[in-house]
MMTF fields as JSON, N, C-alpha, C and O atoms, coordinates in Angstrom:
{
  "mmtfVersion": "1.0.0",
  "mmtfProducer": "UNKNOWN",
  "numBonds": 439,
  "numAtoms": 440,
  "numGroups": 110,
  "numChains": 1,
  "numModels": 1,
  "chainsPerModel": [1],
  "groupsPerChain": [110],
  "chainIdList": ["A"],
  "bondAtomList": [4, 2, 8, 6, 12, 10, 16, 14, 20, 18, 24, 22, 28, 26, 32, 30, 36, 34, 40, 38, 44, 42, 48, 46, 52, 50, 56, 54, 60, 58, 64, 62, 68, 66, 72, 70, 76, 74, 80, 78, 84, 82, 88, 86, 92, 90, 96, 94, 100, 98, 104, 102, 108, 106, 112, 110, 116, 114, 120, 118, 124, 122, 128, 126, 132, 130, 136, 134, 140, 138, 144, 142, 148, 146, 152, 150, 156, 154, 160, 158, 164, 162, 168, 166, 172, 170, 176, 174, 180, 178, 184, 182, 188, 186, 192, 190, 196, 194, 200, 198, 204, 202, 208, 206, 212, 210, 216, 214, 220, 218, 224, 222, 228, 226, 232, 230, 236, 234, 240, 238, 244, 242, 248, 246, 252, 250, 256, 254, 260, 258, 264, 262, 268, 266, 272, 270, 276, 274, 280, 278, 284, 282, 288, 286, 292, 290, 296, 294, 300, 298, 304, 302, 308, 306, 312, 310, 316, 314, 320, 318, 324, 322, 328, 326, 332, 330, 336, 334, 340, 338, 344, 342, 348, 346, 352, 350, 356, 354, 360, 358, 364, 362, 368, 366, 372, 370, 376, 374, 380, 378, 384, 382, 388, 386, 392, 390, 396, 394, 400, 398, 404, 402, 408, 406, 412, 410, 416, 414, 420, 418, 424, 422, 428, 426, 432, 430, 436, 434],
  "bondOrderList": [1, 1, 1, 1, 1, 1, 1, 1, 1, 1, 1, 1, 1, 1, 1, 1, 1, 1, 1, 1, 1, 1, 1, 1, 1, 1, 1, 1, 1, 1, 1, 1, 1, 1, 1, 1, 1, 1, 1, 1, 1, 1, 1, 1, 1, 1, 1, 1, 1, 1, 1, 1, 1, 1, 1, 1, 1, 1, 1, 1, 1, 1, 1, 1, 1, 1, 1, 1, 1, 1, 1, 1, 1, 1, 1, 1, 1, 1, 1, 1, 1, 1, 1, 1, 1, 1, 1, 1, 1, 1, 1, 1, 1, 1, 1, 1, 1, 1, 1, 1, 1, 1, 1, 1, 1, 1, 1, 1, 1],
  "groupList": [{"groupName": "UNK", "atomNameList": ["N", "CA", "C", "O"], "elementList": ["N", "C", "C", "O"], "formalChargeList": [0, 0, 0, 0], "bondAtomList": [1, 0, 2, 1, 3, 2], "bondOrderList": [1, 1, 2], "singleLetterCode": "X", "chemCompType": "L-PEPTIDE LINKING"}],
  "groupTypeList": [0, 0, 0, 0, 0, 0, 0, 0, 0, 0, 0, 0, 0, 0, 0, 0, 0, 0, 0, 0, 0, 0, 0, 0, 0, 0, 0, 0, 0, 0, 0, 0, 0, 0, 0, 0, 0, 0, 0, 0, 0, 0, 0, 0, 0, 0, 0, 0, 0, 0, 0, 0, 0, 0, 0, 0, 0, 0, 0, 0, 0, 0, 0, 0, 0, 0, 0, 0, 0, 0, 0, 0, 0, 0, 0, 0, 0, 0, 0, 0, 0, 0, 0, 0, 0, 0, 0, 0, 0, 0, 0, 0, 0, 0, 0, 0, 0, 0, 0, 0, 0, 0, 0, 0, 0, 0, 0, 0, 0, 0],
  "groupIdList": [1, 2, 3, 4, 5, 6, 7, 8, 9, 10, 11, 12, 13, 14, 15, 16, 17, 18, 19, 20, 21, 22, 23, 24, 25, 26, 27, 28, 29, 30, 31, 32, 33, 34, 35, 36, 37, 38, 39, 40, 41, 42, 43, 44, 45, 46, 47, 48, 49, 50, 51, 52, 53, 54, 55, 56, 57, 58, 59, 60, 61, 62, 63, 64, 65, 66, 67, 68, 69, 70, 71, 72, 73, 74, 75, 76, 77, 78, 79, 80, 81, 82, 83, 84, 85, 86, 87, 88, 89, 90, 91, 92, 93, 94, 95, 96, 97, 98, 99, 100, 101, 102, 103, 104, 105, 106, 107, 108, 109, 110],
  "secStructList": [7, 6, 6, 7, 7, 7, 7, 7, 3, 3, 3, 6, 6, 3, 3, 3, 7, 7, 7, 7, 6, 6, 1, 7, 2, 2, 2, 2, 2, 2, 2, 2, 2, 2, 2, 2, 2, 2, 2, 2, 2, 1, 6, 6, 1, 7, 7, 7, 7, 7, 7, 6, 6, 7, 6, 6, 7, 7, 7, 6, 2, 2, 2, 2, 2, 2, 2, 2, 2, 2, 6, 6, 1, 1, 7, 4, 4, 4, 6, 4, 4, 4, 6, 6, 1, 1, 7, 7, 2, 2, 2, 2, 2, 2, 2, 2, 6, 7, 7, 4, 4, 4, 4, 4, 4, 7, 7, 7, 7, 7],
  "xCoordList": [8.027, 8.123, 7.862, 8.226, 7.35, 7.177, 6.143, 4.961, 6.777, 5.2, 5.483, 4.844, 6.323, 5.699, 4.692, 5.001, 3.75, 2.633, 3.37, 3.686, 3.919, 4.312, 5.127, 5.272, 5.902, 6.438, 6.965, 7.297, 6.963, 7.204, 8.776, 9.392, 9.258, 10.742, 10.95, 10.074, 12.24, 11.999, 13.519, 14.375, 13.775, 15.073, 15.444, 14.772, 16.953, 17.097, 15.051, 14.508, 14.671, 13.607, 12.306, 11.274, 12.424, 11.785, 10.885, 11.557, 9.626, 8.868, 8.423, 7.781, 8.617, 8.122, 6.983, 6.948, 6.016, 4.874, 5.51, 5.724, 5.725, 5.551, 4.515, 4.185, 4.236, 3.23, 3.003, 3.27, 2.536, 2.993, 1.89, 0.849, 2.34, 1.299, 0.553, -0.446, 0.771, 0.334, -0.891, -1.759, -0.914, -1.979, -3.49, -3.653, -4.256, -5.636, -5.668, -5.183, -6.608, -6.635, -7.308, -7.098, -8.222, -8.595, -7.854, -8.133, -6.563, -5.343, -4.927, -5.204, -4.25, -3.706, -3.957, -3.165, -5.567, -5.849, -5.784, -5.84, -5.68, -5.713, -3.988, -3.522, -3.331, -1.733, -1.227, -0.371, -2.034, -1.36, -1.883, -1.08, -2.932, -3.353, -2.319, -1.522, -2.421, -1.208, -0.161, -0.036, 1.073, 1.538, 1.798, 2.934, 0.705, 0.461, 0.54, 1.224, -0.044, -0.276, 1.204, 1.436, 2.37, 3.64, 4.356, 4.868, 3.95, 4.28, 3.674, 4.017, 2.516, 2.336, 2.506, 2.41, 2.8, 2.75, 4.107, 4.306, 5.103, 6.596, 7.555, 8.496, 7.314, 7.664, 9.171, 9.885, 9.672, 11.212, 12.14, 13.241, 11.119, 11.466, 11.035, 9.884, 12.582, 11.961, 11.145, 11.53, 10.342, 9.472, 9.97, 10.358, 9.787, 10.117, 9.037, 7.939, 9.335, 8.392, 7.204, 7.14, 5.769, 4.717, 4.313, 3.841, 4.532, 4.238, 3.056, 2.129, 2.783, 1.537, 1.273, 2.22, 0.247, 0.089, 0.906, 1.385, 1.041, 1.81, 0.538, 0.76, -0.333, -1.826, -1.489, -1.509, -1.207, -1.466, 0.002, 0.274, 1.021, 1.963, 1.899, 0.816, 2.974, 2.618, 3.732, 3.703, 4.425, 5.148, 3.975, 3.129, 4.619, 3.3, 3.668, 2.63, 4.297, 4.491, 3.583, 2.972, 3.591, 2.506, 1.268, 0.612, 0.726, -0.566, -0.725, -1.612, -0.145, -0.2, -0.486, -1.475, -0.241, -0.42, -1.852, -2.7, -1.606, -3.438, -4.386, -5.395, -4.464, -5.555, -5.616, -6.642, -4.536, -4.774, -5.368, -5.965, -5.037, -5.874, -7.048, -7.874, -7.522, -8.778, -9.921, -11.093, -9.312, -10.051, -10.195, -11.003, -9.239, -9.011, -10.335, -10.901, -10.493, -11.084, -11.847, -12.095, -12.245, -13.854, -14.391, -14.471, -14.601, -14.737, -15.99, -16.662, -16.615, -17.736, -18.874, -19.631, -18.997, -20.038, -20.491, -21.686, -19.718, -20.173, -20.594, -21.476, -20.025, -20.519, -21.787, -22.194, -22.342, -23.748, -24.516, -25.473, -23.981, -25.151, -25.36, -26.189, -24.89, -25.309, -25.769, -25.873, -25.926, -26.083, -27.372, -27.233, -28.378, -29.688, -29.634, -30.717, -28.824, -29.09, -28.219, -27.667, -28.059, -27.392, -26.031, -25.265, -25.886, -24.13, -23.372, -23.727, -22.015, -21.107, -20.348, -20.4, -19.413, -18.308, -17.279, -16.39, -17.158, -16.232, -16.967, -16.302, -18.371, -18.75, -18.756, -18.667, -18.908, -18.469, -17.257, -16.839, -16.131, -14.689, -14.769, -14.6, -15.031, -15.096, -15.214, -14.528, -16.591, -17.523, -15.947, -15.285, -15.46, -14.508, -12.751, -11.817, -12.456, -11.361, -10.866, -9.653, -11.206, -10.227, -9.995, -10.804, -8.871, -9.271, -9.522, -8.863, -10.504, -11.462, -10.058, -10.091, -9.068, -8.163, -7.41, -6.916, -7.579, -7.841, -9.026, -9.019, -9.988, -11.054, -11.637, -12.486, -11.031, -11.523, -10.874, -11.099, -9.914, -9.326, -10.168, -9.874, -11.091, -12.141, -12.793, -13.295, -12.76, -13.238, -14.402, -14.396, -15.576, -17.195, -17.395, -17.757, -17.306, -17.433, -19.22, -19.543, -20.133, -21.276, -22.463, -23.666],
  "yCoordList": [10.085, 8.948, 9.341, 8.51, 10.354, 10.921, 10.575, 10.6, 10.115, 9.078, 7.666, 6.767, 7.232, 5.971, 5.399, 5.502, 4.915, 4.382, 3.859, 4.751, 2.593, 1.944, 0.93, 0.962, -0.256, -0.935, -2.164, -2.008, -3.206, -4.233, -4.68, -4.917, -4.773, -5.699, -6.448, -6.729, -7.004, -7.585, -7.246, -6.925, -7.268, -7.489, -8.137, -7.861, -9.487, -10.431, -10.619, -9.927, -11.49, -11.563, -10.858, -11.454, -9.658, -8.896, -8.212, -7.752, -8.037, -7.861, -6.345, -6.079, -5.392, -4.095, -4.247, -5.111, -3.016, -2.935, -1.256, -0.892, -0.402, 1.139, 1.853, 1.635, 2.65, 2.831, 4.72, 5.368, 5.412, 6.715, 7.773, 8.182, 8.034, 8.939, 9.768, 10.185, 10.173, 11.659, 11.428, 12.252, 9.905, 9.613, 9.617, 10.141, 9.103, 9.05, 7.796, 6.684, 8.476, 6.924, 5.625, 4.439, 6.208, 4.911, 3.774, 2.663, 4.72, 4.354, 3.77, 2.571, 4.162, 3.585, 2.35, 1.503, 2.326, 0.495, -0.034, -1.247, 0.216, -0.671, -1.128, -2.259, 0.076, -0.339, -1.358, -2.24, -0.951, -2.015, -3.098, -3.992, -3.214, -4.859, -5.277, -6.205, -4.566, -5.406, -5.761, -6.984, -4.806, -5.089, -6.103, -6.484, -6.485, -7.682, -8.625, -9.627, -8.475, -9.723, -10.412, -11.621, -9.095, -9.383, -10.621, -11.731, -9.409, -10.321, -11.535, -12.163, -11.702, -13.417, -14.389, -15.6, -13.782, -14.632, -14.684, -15.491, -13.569, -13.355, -12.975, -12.243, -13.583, -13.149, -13.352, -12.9, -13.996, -13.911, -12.376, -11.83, -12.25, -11.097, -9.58, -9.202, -8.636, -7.487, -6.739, -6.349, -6.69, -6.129, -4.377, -3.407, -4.523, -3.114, -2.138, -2.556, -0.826, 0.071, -0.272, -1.003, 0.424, 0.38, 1.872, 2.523, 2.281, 3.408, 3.819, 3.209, 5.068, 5.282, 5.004, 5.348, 4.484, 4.036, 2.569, 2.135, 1.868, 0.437, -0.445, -1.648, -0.157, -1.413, -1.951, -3.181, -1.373, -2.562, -3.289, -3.532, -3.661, -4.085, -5.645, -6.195, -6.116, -7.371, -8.514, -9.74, -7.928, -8.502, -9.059, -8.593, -10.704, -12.122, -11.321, -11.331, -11.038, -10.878, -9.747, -9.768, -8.726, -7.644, -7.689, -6.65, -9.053, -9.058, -9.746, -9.249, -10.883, -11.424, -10.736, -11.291, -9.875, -8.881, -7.952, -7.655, -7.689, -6.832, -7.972, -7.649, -9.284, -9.928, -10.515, -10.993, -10.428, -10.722, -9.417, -9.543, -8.376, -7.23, -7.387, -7.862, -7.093, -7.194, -8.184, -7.862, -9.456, -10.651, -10.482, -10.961, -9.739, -9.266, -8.214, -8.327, -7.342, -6.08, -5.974, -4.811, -6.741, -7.068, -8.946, -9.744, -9.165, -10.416, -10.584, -9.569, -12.205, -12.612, -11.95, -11.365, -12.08, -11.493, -10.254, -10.133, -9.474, -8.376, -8.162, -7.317, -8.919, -8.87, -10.04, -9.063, -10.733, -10.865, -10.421, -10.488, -9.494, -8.328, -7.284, -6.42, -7.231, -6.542, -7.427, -7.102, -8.741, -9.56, -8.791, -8.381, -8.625, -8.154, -6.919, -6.421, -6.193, -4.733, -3.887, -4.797, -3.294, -2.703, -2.004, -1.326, -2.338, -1.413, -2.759, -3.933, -1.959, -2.929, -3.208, -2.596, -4.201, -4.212, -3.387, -3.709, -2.309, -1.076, -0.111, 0.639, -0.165, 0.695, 0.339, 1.13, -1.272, -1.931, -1.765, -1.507, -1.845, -1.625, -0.022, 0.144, 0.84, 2.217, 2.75, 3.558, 1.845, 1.869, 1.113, 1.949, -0.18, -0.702, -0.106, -0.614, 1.035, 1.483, 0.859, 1.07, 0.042, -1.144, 0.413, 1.306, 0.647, 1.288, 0.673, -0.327, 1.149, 0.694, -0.06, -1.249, 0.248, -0.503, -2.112, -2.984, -2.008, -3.539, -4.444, -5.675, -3.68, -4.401, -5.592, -6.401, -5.527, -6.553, -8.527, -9.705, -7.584, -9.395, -9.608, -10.291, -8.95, -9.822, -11.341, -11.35, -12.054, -13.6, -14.267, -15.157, -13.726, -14.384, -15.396, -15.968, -16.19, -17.452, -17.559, -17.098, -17.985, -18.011, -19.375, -19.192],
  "zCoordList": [-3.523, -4.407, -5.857, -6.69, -6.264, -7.464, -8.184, -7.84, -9.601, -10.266, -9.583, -10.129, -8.474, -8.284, -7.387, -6.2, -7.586, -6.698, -5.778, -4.991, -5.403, -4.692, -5.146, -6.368, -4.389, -4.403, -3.398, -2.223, -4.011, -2.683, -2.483, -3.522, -1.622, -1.075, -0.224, 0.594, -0.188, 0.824, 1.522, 0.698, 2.37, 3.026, 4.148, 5.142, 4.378, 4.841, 5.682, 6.544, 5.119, 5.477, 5.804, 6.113, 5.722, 6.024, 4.949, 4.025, 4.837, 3.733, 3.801, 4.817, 3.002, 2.93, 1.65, 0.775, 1.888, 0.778, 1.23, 2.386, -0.05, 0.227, -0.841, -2.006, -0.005, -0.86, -0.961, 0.05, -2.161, -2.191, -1.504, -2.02, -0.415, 0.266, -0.412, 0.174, -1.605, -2.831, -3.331, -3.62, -3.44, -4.503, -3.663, -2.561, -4.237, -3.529, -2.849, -3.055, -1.711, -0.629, -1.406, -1.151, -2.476, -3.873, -4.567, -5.016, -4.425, -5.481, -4.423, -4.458, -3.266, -2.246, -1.749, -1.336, -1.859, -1.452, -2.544, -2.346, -3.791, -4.949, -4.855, -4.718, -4.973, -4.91, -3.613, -3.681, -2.416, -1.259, -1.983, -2.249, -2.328, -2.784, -3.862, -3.729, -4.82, -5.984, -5.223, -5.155, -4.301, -3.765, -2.544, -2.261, -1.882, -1.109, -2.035, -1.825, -3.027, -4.266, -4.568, -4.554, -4.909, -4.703, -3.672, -3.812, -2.276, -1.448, -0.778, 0.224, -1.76, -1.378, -2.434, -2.233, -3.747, -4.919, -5.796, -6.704, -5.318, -5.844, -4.932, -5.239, -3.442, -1.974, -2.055, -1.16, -3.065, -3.121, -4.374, -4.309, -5.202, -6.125, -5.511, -5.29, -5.246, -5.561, -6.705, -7.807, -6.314, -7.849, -8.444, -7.793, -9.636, -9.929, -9.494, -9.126, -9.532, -9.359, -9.911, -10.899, -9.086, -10.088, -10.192, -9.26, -11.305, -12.059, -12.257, -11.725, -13.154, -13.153, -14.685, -15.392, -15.324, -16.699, -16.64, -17.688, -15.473, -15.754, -15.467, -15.333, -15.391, -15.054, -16.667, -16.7, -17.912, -18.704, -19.031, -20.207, -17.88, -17.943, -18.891, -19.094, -19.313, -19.995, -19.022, -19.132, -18.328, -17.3, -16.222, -15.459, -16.784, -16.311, -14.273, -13.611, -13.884, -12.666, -12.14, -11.071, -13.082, -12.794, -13.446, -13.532, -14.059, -14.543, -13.455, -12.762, -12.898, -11.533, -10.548, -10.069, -9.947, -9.244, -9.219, -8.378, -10.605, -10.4, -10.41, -9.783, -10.916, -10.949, -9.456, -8.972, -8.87, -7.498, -6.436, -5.367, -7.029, -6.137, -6.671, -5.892, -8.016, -8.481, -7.776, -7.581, -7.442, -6.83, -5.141, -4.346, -5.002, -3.715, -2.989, -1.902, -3.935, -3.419, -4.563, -4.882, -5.199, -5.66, -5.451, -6.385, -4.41, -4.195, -4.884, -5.069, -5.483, -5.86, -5.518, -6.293, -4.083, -3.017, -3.867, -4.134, -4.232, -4.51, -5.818, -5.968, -7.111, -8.524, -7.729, -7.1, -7.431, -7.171, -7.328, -8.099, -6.071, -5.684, -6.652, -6.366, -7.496, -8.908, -10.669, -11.852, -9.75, -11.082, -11.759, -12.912, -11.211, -12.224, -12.199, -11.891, -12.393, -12.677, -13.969, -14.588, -14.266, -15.525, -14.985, -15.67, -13.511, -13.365, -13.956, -14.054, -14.348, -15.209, -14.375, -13.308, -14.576, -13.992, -13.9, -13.112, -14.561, -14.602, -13.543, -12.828, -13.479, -12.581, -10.843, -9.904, -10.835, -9.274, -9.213, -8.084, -10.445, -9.949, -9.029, -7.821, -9.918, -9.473, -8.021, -7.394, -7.618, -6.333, -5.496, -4.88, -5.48, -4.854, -5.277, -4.658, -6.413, -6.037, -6.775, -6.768, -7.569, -8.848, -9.566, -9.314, -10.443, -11.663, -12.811, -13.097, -13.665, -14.892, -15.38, -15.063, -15.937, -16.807, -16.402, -17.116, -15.137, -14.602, -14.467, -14.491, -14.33, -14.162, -14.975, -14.599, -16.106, -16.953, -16.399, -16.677, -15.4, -14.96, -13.574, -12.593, -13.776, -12.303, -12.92, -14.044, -12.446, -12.621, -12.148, -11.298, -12.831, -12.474, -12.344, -13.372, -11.158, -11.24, -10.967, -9.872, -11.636, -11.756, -11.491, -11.678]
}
């Protein structure tokens, strides 16, 4: 797959998530998640590739996408459990596999 992480489709009904064996198993659950995000939130659009350096995409479809992995695979539960302590939220992304350049669309509900 080269530089591409992954990508979602669909065909006559049928929903694919692919995803690029090369990368790190880190990257790998972060990309299935955007990509699920796809296929539950743009389940009729093939999405374009997701590249590497595309987290700060401005395409509303792929900010859609990471803020839905981000919420995904850093649930509340877990920024809690670090409310009184000095790790940041870039450093729980880390621990859960977000990469830092998304992390800022996690949503503290408090």
């Amino acid at each position: 797959m080269g530089d591409v992480l992954g990508y979602y489709n669909s065909y006559k009904r049928i929903h694919f998530i692919h995803i690029n064996n090369s990368i790190s198993d880190s990257l790998q659950k972060f990309v299935c998640a955007h990509e699920l995000g796809h296929a539950i939130l743009h389940h009729d659009a093939n999405t374009p590739f997701l590249k590497k350096n595309t987290f700060y995409s401005t395409e509303k479809i792929e900010a859609e996408a990471n803020a839905f992995a981000v919420e995904l695979l850093i649930p509340d539960e877990v920024v809690y459990e670090y409310k009184d302590t000095s790790v940041t939220i870039n450093e729980v992304a880390e621990i859960y596999g977000v990469p830092k350049e998304v992390s800022h669309l996690k949503l503290i509900n408090m």
